[in-house]
C-alpha positions, 0 to 999 in steps of 0.5 A, a space after each residue: 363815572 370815575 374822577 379824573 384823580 382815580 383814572 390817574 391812579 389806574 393809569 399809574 397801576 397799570 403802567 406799573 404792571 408793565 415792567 414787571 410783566 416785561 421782567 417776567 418775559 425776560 427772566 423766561 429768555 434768560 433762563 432759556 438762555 442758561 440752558 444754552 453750554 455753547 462752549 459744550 455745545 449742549 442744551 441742559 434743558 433734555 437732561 431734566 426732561 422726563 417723558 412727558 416734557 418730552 412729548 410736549 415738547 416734540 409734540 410743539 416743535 412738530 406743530 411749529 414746523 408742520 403748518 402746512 400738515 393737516 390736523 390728522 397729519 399732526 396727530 399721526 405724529 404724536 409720540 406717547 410720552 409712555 413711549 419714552 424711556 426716563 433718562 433723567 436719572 442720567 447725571 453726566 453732560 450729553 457730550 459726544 464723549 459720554 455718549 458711550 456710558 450713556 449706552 451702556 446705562 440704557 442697554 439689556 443687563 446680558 447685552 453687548 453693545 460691541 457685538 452686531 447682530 447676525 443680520 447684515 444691516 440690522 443694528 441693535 441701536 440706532 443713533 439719530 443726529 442733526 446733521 452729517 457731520 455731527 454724525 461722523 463725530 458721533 460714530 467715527 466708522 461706516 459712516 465717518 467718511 460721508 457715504 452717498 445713500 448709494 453707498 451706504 445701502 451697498 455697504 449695509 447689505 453687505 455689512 453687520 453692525 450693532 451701532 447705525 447712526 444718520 440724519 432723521 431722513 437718511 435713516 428713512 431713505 436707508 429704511 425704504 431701501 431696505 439696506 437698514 432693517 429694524 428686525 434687530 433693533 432695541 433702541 432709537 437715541 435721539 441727539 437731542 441735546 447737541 447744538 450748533 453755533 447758532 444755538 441749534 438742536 435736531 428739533 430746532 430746525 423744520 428740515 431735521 424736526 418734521 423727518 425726525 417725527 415722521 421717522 419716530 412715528 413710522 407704524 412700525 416702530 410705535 408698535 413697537 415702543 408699547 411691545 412688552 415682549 422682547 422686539 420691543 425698542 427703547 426710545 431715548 433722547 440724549 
């Protein structure tokens, strides 16, 4: 049986313990936190994370967000982090203005990234963004002007463009439509660094997260990750 002076002094230790696990709780917000460039709008943390953070990370945000999907429904929209390309050797800012050096780094030594395939709709690269007007600011061209989904499926049979770029879910509507086709396509970039005012990403929110997994995991493209051959498509987060 303990005295009452040796219950005293475990009160005293574990009473010191708290701060200390308090702090620790506090320096993983903090560091959180300095991620966070709201003056670039940037969250640092993509710039060191290789594959596998990646997976993990997509792969809790999906969780989060997908609690009303059922386990084999989540598990359909795992992405293998040997499905995604290293970018971590990338050294600049993921600022809008750099996303064209961003491109070229990641591209095919003998590509063009200002020549469109013959195939109207059916660009060499596909930019993923949090919103439309993110968008707009990403690739200041066909879709600047906010085109309805009506207009842009008109606009993509009837266009060729080596670069498209939409929200997760307008780029699913557009597929579904036919009006973009993957037949040319070598990559997908995810805008997965941009943040908004309330220090929001494109994996941050329910609305944008779970079409962006379902957009990623569509069968047609995961086969297409693991392909060596030349339809195989790069994924990168930026």
């Amino acid at each position: 049986m303990a005295t009452a002076e040796q219950y005293t002094k475990k009160r005293k230790v574990q009473d010191d313990d708290k701060p200390r696990k308090k702090q620790k709780k506090q320096k993983k917000v903090r560091e959180d936190e300095d991620d966070l460039d709201m003056e670039a709008g940037l969250n640092r943390a993509f710039e060191r994370m290789d594959g596998q953070l990646l997976a993990d990370h997509i792969a809790q945000k999906t969780r989060r967000f997908g609690t009303d999907l059922s386990p084999v429904e989540l598990s359909d929209l795992y992405i293998s982090a040997n499905n995604i390309r290293d970018s971590t050797s990338w050294n600049k800012p993921r600022s809008t203005e750099n996303l064209p050096d961003f491109l070229e780094a990641f591209k095919g030594d003998a590509e063009k990234l200002d020549q469109a395939p013959k195939k109207c709709g059916s660009p060499h690269t596909i930019i993923v963004a949090g919103a439309g007007l993110r968008a707009a600011d990403l690739v200041r061209s066909q879709f600047a002007k906010h085109f309805k989904v009506e207009e842009q499926v008109s606009f993509l049979k009837k266009s060729r463009t080596g670069i498209a770029v939409g929200t997760p879910q307008r780029l699913i509507d557009l597929i579904e439509n036919e009006a973009l086709s993957l037949d040319s396509l070598k990559r997908i970039v995810v805008d997965a660094s941009h943040i908004d005012q309330k220090k929001r990403g494109i994996v941050d929110m329910r609305e944008t997260m779970l079409p962006l997994a379902k957009l990623l995991c569509r069968e047609a493209l995961k086969q297409r990750y693991e392909d060596d051959t030349a339809k195989h498509i790069d994924l990168i987060f930026y």
